[in-house]
Residue frames relative to the residue before (quaternion, step in Angstrom):
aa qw qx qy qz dx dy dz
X 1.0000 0.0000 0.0000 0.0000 0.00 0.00 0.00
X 0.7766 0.3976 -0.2830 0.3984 3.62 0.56 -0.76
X 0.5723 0.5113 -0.4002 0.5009 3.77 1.95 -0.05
X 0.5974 0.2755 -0.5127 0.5517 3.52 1.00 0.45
X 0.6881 0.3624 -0.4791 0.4070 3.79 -0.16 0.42
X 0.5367 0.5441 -0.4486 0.4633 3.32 1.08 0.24
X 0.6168 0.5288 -0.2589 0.5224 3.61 1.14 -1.41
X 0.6977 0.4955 -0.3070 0.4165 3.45 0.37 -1.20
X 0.5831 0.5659 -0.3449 0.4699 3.54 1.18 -0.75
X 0.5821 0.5883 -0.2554 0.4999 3.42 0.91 -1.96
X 0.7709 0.5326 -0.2303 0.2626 3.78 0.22 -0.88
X 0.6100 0.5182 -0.1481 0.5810 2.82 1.77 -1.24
X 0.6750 0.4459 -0.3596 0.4650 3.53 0.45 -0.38
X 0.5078 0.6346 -0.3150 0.4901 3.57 1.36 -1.03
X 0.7547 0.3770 -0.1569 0.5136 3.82 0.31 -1.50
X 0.6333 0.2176 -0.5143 0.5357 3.90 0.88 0.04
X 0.4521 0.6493 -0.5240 0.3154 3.86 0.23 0.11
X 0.6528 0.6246 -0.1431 0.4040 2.79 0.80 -1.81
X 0.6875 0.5177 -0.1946 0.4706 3.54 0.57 -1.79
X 0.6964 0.4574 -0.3389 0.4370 3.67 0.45 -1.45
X 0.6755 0.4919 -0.3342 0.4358 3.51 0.50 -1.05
X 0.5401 0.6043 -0.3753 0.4497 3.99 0.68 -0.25
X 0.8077 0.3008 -0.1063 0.4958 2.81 0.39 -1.92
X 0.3931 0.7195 -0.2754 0.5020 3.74 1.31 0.81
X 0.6726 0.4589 -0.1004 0.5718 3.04 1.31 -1.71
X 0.7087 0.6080 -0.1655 0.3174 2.95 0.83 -1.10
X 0.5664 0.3122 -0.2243 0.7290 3.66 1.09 -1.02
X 0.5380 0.4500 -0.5271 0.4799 3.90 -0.02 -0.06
X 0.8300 0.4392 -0.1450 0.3117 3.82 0.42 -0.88
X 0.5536 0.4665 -0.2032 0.6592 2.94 2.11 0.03
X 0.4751 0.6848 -0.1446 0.5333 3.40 1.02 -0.27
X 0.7446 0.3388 -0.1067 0.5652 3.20 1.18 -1.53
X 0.4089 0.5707 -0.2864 0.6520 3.57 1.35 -1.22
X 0.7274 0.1862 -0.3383 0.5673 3.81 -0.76 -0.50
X 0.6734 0.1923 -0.6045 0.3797 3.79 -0.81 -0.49
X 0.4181 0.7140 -0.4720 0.3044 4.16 0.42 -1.10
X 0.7438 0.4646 -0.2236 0.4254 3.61 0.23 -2.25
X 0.6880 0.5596 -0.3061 0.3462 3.67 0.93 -1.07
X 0.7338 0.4931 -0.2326 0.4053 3.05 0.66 -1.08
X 0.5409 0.4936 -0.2519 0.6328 3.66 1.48 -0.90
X 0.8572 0.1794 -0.3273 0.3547 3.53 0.43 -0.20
X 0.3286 0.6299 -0.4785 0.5160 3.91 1.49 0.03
X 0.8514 0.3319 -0.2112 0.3468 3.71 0.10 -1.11
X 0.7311 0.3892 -0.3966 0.3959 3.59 1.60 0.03
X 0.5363 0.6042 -0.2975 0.5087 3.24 1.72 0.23
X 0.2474 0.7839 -0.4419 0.3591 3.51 2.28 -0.49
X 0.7969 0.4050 -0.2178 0.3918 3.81 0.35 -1.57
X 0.5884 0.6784 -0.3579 0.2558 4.01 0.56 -0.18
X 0.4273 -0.6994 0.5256 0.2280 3.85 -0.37 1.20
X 0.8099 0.1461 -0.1122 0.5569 4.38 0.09 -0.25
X 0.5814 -0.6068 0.4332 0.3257 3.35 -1.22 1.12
X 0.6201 0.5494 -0.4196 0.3709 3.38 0.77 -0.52
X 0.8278 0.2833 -0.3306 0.3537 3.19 0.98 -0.73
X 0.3575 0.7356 -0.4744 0.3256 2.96 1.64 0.44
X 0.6486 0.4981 -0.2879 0.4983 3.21 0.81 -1.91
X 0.6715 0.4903 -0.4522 0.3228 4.24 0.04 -0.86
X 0.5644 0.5812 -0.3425 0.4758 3.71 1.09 -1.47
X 0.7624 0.5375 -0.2511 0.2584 3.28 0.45 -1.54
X 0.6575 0.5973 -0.1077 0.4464 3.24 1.49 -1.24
X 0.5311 0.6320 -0.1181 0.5518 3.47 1.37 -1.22
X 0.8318 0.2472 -0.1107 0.4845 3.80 1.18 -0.92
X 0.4459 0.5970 -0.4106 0.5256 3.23 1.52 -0.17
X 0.8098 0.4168 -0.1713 0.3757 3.03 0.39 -1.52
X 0.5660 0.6344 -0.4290 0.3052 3.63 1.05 -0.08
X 0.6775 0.5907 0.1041 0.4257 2.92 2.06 -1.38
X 0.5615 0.6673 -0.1220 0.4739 3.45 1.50 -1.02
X 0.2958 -0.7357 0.4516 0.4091 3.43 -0.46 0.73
X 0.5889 -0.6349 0.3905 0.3124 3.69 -1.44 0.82
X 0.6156 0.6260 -0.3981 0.2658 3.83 1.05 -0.31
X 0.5748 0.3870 -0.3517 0.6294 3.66 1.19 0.05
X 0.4984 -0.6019 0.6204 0.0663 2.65 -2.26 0.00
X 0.0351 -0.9602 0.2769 0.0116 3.70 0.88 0.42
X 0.4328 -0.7148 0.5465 0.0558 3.50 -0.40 1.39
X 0.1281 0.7687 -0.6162 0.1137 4.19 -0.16 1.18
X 0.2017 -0.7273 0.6431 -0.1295 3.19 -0.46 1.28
X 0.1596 -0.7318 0.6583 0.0746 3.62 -0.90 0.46
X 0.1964 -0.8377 0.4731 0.1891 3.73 -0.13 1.49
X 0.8357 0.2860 0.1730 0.4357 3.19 0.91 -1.47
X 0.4218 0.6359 -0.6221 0.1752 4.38 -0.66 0.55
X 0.1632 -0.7385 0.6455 -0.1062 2.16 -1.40 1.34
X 0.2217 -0.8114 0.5169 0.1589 4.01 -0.19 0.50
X 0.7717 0.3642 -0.2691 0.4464 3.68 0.66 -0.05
X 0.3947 -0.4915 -0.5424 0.5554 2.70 0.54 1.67
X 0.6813 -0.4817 0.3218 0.4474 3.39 -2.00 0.60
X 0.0137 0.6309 -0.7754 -0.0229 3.64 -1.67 0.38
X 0.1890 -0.5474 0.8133 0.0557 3.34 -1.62 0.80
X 0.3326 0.5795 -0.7349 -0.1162 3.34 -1.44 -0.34
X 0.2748 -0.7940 0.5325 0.1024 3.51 -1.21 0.85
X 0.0156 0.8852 -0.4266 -0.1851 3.69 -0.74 -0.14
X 0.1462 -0.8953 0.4175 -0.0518 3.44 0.10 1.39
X 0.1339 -0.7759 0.6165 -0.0091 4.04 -0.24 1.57
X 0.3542 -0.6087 0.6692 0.2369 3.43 -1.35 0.25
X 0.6086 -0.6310 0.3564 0.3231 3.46 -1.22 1.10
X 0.7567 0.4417 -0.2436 0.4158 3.62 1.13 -0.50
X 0.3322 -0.7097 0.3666 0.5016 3.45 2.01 -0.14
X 0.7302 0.4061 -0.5278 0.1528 3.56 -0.35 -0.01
X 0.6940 0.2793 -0.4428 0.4942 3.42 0.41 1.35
X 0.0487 0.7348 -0.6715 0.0823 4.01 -0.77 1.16
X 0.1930 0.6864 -0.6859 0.1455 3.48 -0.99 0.59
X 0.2783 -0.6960 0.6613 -0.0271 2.87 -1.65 0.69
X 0.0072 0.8308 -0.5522 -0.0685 3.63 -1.31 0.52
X 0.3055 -0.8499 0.4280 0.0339 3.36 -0.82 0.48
X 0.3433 0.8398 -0.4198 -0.0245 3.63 -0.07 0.62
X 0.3166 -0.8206 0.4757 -0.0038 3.28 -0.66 1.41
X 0.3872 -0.7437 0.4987 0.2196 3.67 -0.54 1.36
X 0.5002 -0.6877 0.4840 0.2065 3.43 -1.17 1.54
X 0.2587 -0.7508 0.6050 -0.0570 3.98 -0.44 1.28
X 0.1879 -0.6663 0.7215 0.0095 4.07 -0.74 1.51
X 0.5100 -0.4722 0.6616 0.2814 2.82 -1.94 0.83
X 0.4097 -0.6174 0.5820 0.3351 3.42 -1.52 0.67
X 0.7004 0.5081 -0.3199 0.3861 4.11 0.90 -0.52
């Protein structure tokens, strides 16, 4: 009797191991998926003349890409056209993912 409450014990602890580590992988893999969408979508909005169309392009590709189980807050912090800068900032409705990206057009010396 007490080597099945021991096993049963052994098991439980085994199956929350198991579980946490999933549900681990998992937000790790979303996480990754969202930084992914940004970057695919910073560089196809990269080419737009007005924040608006920056922020629409930008949206339009995030969202094509992005995993569908959140809700996602896109906020446009920063454009600048001389030299070019995007920088976006993108929150998940429940907070537990915020990141941000930034691309900045590469400027030569004329000398």
């Amino acid at each position: 009797m007490s080597g099945v409450i021991v096993l049963s014990g052994l098991l439980y602890f085994f199956f929350l191991i198991v579980f946490s580590q999933i549900d681990y992988a998992v937000k790790v893999h979303h996480e990754y998926m969202i930084h992914r969408a940004m970057q695919y979508a910073i560089v196809e909005s990269f080419n737009e003349e007005s924040p608006q169309l920056v922020v629409d392009s930008f949206k339009t590709a995030f969202e094509a890409t992005c995993p569908q189980v959140y809700e996602y807050d896109i906020r446009l912090m920063n454009f600048e056209t001389n030299p070019k800068m995007v920088h976006f900032q993108v929150e998940t409705s429940d907070g537990s993912f915020h990141m941000e990206e930034i691309l900045i057009e590469e400027v030569k010396d004329a000398s």
